[in-house]
PLY file of the C-alpha trace (Angstrom):
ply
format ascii 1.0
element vertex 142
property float x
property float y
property float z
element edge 141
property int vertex1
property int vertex2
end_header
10.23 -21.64 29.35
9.51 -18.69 31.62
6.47 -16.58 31.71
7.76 -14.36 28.61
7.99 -17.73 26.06
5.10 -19.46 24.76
4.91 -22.12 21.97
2.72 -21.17 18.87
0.73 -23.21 16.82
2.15 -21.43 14.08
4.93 -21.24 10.68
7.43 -18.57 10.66
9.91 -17.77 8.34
12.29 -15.03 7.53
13.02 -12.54 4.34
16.20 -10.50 4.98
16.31 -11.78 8.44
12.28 -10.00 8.70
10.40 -12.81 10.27
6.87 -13.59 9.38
4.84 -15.49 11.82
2.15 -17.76 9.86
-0.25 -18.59 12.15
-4.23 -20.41 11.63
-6.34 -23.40 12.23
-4.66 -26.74 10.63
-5.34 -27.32 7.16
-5.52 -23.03 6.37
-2.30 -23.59 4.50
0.71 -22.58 6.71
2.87 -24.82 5.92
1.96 -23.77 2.13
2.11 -20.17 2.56
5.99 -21.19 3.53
6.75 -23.09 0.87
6.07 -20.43 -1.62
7.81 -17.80 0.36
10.71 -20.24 0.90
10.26 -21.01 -3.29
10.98 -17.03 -3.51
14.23 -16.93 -1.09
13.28 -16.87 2.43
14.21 -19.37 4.95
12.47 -21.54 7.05
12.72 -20.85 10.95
9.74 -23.40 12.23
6.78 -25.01 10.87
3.37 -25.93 12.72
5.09 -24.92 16.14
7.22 -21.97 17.13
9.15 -20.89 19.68
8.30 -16.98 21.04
10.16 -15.43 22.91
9.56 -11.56 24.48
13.06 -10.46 24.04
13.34 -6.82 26.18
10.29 -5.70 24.10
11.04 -7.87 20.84
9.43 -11.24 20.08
12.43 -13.66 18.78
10.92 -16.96 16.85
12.51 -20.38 16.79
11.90 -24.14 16.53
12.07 -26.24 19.22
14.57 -28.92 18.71
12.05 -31.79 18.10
11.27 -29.88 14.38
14.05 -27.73 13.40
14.61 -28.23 10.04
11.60 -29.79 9.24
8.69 -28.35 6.98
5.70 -30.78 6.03
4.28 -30.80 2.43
1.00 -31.91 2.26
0.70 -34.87 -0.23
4.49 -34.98 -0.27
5.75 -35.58 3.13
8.08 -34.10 5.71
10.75 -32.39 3.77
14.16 -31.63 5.56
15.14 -28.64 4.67
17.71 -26.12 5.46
16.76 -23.43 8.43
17.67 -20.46 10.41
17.91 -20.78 14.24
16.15 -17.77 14.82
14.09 -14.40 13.84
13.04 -11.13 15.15
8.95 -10.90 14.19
8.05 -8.50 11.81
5.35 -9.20 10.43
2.00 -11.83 11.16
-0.45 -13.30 8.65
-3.80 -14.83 9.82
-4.38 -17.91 7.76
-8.19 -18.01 9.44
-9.20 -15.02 8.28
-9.71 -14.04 4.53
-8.97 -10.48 3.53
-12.03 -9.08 1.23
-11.04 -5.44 1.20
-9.31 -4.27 -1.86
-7.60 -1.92 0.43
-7.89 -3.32 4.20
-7.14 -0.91 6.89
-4.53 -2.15 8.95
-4.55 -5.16 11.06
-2.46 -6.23 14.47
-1.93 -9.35 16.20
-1.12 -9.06 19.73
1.56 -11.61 20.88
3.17 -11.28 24.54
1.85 -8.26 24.81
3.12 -6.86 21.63
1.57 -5.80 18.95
2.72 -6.88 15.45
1.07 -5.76 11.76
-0.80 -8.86 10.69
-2.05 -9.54 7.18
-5.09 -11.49 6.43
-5.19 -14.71 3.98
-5.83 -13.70 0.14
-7.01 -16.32 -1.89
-4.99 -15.35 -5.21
-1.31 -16.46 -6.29
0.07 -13.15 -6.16
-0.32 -13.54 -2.00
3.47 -14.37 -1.29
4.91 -12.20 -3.58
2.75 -9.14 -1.99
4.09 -10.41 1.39
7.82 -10.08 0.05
6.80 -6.99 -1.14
5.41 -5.80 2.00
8.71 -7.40 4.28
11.26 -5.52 1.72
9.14 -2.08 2.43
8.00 -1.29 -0.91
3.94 -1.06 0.27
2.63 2.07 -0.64
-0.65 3.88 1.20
-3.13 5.24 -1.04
0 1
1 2
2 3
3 4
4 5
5 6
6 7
7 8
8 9
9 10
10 11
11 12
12 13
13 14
14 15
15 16
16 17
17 18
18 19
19 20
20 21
21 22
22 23
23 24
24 25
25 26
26 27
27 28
28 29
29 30
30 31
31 32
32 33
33 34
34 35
35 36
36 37
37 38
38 39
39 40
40 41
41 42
42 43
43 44
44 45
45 46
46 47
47 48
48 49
49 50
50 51
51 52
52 53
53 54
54 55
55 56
56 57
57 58
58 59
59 60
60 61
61 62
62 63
63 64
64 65
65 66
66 67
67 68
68 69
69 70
70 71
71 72
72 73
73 74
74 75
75 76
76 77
77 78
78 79
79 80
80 81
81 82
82 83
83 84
84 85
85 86
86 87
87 88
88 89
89 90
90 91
91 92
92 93
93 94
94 95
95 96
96 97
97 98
98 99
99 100
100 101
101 102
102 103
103 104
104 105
105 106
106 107
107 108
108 109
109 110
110 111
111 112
112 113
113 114
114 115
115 116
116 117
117 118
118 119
119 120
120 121
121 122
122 123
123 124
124 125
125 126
126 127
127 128
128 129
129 130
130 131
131 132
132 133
133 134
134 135
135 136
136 137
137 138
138 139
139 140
140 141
């Protein structure tokens, strides 16, 4: 790795080749937040540790080699699943920090010195869904 690279404690996965870096303490639910994406069509790129990589101004995600293809399930095990080598970053969620806002103003998370929209953890089951939502552009200001 070279000073533009760093390794994440962090998920990412990918809708429509949109990635979405899940980052937060252990135990915020990561690896769960993937599942249920993955349960709606997206594919796994890395889970617990990824790969970043400033790209000419774009952050690229992958798993190092140790992990790819590997998600843990919590009570289940570690699942082998199918994956995708790599990801542009489109989109962050914060697994630490709880959303209360009915209608949060924007967030960011800065990573490599750029900036990338970040959503905050919402504890109700229409959470993944709303992030598919958001990836596939059909948010709406009010």
């Amino acid at each position: 790795m070279d000073n533009l690279d760093l390794i994440l404690h962090a998920t990412c996965v990918a809708i429509e080749g949109k990635g979405i870096l899940i980052s937060g303490q252990s135990g915020s639910g990561k690896s769960s937040l993937a599942l249920e994406l993955m349960a709606l069509g997206a594919d796994l790129i890395s889970d617990d540790r990824t790969v970043i990589v400033n790209a000419g101004g774009m952050l690229i995600a992958s798993p190092p080699s140790s992990i790819a293809g590997l998600i843990e399930a919590r009570g289940v095990g570690i699942l082998a699943v199918q994956y995708v080598k790599s990801t542009s970053v489109f989109l962050s969620v914060d697994m630490s920090s709880v959303e209360t806002d009915r209608l949060p103003e924007p967030h960011s998370m800065t990573v490599l010195d750029i900036p990338v929209p970040c959503l905050h953890k919402v504890n109700a089951p229409y959470f993944p869904a709303a992030i598919l939502a958001f990836v596939r552009g059909l948010n709406v200001e009010t």
